[in-house]
C-alpha positions as CSV (number, residue, x, y, z in Angstrom):
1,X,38.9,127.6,210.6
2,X,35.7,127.4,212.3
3,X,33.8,125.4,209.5
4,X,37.0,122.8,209.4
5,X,37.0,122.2,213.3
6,X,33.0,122.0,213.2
7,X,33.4,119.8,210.3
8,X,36.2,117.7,212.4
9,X,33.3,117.4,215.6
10,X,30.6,116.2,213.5
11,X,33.4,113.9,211.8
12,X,35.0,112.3,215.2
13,X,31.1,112.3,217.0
14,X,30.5,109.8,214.6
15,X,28.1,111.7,212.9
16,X,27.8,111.6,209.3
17,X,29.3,114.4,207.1
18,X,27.8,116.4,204.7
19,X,27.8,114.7,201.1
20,X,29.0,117.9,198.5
21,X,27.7,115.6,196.1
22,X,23.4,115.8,197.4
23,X,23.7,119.7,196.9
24,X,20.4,121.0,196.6
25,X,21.0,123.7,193.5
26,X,23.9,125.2,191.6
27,X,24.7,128.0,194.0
28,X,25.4,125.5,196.8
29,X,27.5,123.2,194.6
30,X,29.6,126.0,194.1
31,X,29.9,126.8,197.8
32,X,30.5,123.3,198.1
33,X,33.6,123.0,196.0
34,X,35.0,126.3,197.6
35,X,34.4,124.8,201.0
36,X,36.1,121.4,199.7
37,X,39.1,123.6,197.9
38,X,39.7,125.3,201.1
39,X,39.6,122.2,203.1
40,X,42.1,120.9,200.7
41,X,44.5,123.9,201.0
42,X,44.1,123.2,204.9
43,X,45.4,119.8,204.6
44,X,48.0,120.8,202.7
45,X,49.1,122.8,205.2
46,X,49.1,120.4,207.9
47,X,50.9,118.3,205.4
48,X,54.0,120.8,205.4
49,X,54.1,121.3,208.9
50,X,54.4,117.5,210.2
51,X,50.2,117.6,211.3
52,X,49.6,114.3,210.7
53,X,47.0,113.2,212.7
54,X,44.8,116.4,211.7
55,X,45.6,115.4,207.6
56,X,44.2,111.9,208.3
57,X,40.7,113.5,209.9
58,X,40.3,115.7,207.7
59,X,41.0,113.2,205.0
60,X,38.6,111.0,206.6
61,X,35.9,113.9,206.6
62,X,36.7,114.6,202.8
63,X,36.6,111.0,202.0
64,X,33.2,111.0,204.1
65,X,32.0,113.8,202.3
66,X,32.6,112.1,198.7
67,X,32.3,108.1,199.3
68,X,32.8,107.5,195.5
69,X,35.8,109.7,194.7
70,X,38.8,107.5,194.3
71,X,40.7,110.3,194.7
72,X,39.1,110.8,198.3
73,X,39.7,107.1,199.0
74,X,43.2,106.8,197.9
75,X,45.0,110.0,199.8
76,X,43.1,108.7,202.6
77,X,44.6,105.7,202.0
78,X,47.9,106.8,200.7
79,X,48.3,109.0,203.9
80,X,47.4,106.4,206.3
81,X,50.3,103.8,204.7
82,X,52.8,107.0,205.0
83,X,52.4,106.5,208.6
84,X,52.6,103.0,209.1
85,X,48.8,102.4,209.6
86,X,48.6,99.6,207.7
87,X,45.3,97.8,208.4
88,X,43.6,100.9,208.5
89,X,44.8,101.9,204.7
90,X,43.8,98.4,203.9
91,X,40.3,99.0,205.6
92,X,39.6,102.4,203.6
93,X,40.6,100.2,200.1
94,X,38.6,97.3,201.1
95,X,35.4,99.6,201.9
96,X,35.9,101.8,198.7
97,X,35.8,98.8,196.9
98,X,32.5,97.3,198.5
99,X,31.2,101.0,198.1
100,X,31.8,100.8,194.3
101,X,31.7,97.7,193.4
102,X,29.9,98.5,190.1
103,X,33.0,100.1,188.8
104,X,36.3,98.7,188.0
105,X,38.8,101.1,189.2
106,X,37.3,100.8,192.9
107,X,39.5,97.5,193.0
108,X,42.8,98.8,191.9
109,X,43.6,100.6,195.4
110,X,43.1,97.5,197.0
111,X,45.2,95.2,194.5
112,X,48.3,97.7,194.7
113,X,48.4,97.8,198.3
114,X,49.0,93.4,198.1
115,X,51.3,94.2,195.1
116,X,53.5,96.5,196.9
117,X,53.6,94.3,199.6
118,X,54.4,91.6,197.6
119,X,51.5,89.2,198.2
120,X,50.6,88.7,194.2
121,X,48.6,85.9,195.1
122,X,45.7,88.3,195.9
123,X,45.8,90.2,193.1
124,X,44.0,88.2,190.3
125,X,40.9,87.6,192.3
126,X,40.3,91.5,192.3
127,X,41.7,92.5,188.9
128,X,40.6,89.7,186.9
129,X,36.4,89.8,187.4
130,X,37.4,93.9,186.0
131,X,38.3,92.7,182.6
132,X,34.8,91.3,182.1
133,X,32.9,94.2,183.7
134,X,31.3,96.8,181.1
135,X,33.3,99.5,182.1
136,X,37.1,98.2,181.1
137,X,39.2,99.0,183.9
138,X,42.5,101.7,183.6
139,X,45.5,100.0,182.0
140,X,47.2,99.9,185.2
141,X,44.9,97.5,186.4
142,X,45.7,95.6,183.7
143,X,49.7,95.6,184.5
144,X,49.7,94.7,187.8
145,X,47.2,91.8,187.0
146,X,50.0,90.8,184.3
147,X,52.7,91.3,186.6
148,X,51.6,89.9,189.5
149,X,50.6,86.3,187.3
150,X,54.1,86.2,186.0
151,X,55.4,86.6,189.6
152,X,53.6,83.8,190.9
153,X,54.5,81.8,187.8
154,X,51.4,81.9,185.8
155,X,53.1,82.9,182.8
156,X,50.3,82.0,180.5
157,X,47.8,84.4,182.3
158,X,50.5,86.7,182.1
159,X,51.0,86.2,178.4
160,X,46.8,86.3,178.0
161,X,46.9,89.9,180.1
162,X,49.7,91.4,178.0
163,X,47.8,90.2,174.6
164,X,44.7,91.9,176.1
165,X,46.1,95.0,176.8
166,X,47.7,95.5,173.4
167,X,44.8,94.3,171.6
168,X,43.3,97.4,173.8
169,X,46.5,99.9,173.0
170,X,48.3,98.5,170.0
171,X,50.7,101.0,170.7
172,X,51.8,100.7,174.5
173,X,55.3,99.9,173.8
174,X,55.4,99.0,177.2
175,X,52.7,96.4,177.3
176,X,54.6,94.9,174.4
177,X,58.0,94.7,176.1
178,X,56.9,93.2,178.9
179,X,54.6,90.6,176.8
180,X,58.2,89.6,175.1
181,X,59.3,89.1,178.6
182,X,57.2,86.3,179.6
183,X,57.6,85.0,176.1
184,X,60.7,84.2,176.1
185,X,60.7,82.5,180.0
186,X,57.6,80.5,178.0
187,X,59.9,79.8,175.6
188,X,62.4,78.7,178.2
189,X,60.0,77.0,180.6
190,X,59.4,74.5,176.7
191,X,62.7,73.9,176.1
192,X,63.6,72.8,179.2
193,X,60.9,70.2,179.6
């Protein structure tokens, strides 16, 4: 308990937390991931008994501890929505993404926080430069791109996303369900003109 409140000082001083990741040998990597596991268990803990302020710092020191862990990111995320700290969640997305820019799953937190809120409009200008980058981007990314297109309308970008994901996992059923979908309001949208 001593470590986590020291670790909670150096965290709320302002000070920057140890990165598990810059361990010097073997033997302190493993004492590392103990130490994480542990702190882990801890916030579990709080979890279960209504702690929430002390789950969010110590989410922010694990999340401070391991910038590029998407994991990190979204529970710190995820945890601050639970409690109705909105910009706050919004901030730790927008920063993971900036962080990580290189990859394409670092924009997906971000993107499903304006899905779920139902602002689709700023969905395609994060998810759409992923397609392109080296690294293809998780398939999720990849249906909330498509589904937020067809909600604003843009059923041909939604019909182009669908075709791209198949063509990537001829056999998500799914993909291919919804791709019928906007089909047939394309369909709809040409006979009616």
């Amino acid at each position: 308990m001593r470590a986590i409140a020291l670790l909670l000082a150096v965290a709320m001083a302002g000070s920057a937390a140890p990165r598990w990741e810059q361990a010097p040998s073997p033997r302190m990597r493993v004492i590392w991931e103990a130490f994480n596991e542990r702190l882990v268990m801890q916030n579990d803990i709080w979890f279960e008994d209504g702690e929430f302020p002390r789950v969010v710092q110590l989410l922010r020191v694990l999340y401070a501890m391991t910038p590029n862990s998407y994991e990190q990111a979204t529970n710190l995320g995820w945890m601050l929505e639970n409690i109705e700290r909105w910009n706050e969640a919004l901030a730790v997305y927008v920063g993971f993404r900036k962080q990580n820019a290189f990859h394409p799953e670092a924009y997906f937190p971000e993107a499903d926080f304006y899905f779920k809120r139902k602002m689709y409009t700023r969905v395609p200008p994060l998810l759409e430069p992923t397609l392109k980058m080296p690294i293809k981007p998780h398939a999720n990314s990849y249906r909330l791109l498509a589904l937020s297109y067809e909600r604003t309308g843009l059923l041909g970008d939604a019909q182009r996303v669908w075709n791209l994901l198949i063509k990537r996992d001829p056999a998500d059923g799914a993909a291919k369900m919804n791709l019928s979908r906007v089909e047939k309001k394309l369909r709809g949208e040409q006979a009616g003109k």
